[in-house]
C-alpha positions as CSV (number, residue, x, y, z in Angstrom):
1,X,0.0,0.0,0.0
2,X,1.2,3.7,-0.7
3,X,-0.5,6.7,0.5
4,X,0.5,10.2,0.7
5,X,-1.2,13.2,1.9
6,X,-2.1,15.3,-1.3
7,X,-3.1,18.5,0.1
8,X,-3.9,20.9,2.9
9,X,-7.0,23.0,3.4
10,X,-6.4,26.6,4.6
11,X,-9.1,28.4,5.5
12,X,-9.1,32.0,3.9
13,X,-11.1,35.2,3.7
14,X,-10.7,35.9,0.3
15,X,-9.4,33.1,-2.9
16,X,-7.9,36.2,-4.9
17,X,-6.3,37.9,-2.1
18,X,-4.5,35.0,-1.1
19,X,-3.6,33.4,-4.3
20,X,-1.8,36.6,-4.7
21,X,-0.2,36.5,-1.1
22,X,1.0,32.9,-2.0
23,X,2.3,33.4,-5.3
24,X,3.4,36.7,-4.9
25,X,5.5,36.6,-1.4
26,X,6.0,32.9,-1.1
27,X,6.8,31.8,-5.0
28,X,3.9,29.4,-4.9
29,X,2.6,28.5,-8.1
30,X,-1.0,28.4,-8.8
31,X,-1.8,24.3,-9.7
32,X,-5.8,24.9,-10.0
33,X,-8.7,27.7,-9.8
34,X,-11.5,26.2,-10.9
35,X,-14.8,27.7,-10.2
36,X,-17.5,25.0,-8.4
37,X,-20.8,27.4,-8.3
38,X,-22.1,29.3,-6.0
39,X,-18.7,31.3,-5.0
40,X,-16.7,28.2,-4.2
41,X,-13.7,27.5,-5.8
42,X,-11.0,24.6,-5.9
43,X,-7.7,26.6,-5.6
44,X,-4.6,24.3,-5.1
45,X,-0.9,25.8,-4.7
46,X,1.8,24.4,-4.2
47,X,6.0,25.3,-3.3
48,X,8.7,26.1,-5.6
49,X,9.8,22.8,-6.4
50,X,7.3,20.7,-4.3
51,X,6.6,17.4,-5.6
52,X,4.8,16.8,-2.4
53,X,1.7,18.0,-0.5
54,X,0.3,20.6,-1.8
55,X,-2.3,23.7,-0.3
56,X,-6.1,23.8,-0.8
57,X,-7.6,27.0,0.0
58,X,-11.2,26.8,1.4
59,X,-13.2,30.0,1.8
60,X,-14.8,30.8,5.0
61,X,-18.2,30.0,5.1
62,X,-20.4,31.1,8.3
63,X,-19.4,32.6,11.7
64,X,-17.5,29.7,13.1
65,X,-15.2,29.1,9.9
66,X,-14.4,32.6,9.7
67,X,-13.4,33.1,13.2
68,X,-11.0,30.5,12.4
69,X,-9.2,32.2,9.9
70,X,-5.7,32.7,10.9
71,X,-5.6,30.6,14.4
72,X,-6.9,27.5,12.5
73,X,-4.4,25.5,15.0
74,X,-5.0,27.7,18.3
75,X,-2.1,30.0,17.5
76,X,0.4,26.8,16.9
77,X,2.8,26.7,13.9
78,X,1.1,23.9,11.6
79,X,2.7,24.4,8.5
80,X,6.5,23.7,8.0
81,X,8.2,25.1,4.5
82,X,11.1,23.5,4.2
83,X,13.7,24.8,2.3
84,X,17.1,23.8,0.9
85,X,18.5,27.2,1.0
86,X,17.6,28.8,4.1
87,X,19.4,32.3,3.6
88,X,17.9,32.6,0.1
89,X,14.8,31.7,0.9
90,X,14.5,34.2,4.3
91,X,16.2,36.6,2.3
92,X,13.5,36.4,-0.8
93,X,10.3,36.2,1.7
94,X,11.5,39.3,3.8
95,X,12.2,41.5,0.2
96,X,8.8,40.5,-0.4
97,X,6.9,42.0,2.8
98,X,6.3,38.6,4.3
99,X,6.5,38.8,8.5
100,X,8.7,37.1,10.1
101,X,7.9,36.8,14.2
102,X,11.8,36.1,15.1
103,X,15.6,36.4,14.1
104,X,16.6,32.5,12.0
105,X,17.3,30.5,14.9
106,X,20.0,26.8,15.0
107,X,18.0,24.6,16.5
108,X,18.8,20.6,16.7
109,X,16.5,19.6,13.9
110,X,17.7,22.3,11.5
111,X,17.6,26.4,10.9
112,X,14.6,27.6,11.3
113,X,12.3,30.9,11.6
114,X,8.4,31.3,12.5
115,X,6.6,33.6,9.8
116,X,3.2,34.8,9.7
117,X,0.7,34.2,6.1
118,X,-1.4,37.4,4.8
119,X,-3.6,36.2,8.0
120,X,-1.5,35.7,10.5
121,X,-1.4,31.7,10.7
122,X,2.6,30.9,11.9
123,X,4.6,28.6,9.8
124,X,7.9,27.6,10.1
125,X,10.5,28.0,7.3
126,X,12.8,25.6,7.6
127,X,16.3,23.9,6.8
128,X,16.7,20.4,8.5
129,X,20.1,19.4,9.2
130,X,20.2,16.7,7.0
131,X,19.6,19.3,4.0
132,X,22.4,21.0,5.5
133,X,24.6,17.8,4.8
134,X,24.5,16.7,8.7
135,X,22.9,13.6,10.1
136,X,19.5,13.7,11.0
């Protein structure tokens, strides 16, 4: 049996306004935006050079889904970016207005720094050592 996890909703206010967030300040590339009816949309991005799970975003629909946008995971990080150039990357994302909550940190698992998305969710963006040529 193989299985893989294909995507990740993200609840947002707005499709446009954060497909341009996404592929604006973050490089995503735009996979699908195909209209469904009634003002829902399928929108999937996914990373430069991902090959792997990529992002659904799901408009907020009612008062509990919209209260959840941007603390969909009580103010935890939930999404990791990992990257295999951390100083380009940080570099590229900071250029482009993206908020980063900290100064790149060394951490045992790799370089890392928390960020924020156009609606305040954290990520991490993230080198692991064994990008880094180290052992894991």
């Amino acid at each position: 049996m193989r299985q893989s996890l294909a995507a990740l909703a993200l609840l947002v206010r707005d499709y446009d306004e954060a497909i341009a967030f996404f592929t604006r300040r973050m490089s995503f590339r735009l996979v699908e935006d195909t209209d469904q009816g009634g003002g829902k949309r399928w929108v999937l991005l996914e990373a430069p050079g991902s090959g792997g799970c990529r992002l659904l975003l799901a408009k907020a629909v009612g008062a509990e889904q919209e209260e959840a946008v941007g603390r969909q995971a009580g103010g935890r990080v939930f999404l990791f970016l990992e990257t295999d150039d951390f100083k380009r990357d940080h570099a590229a994302m900071l250029a482009a207005g993206v908020r980063f909550r900290e100064a790149p940190r060394i951490e045992p698992y790799g370089t890392v720094a928390v960020f924020e998305d156009l609606y305040g969710n954290p990520w991490d963006l993230i080198m692991p050592r064994r990008v880094q040529g180290h052992a894991p």
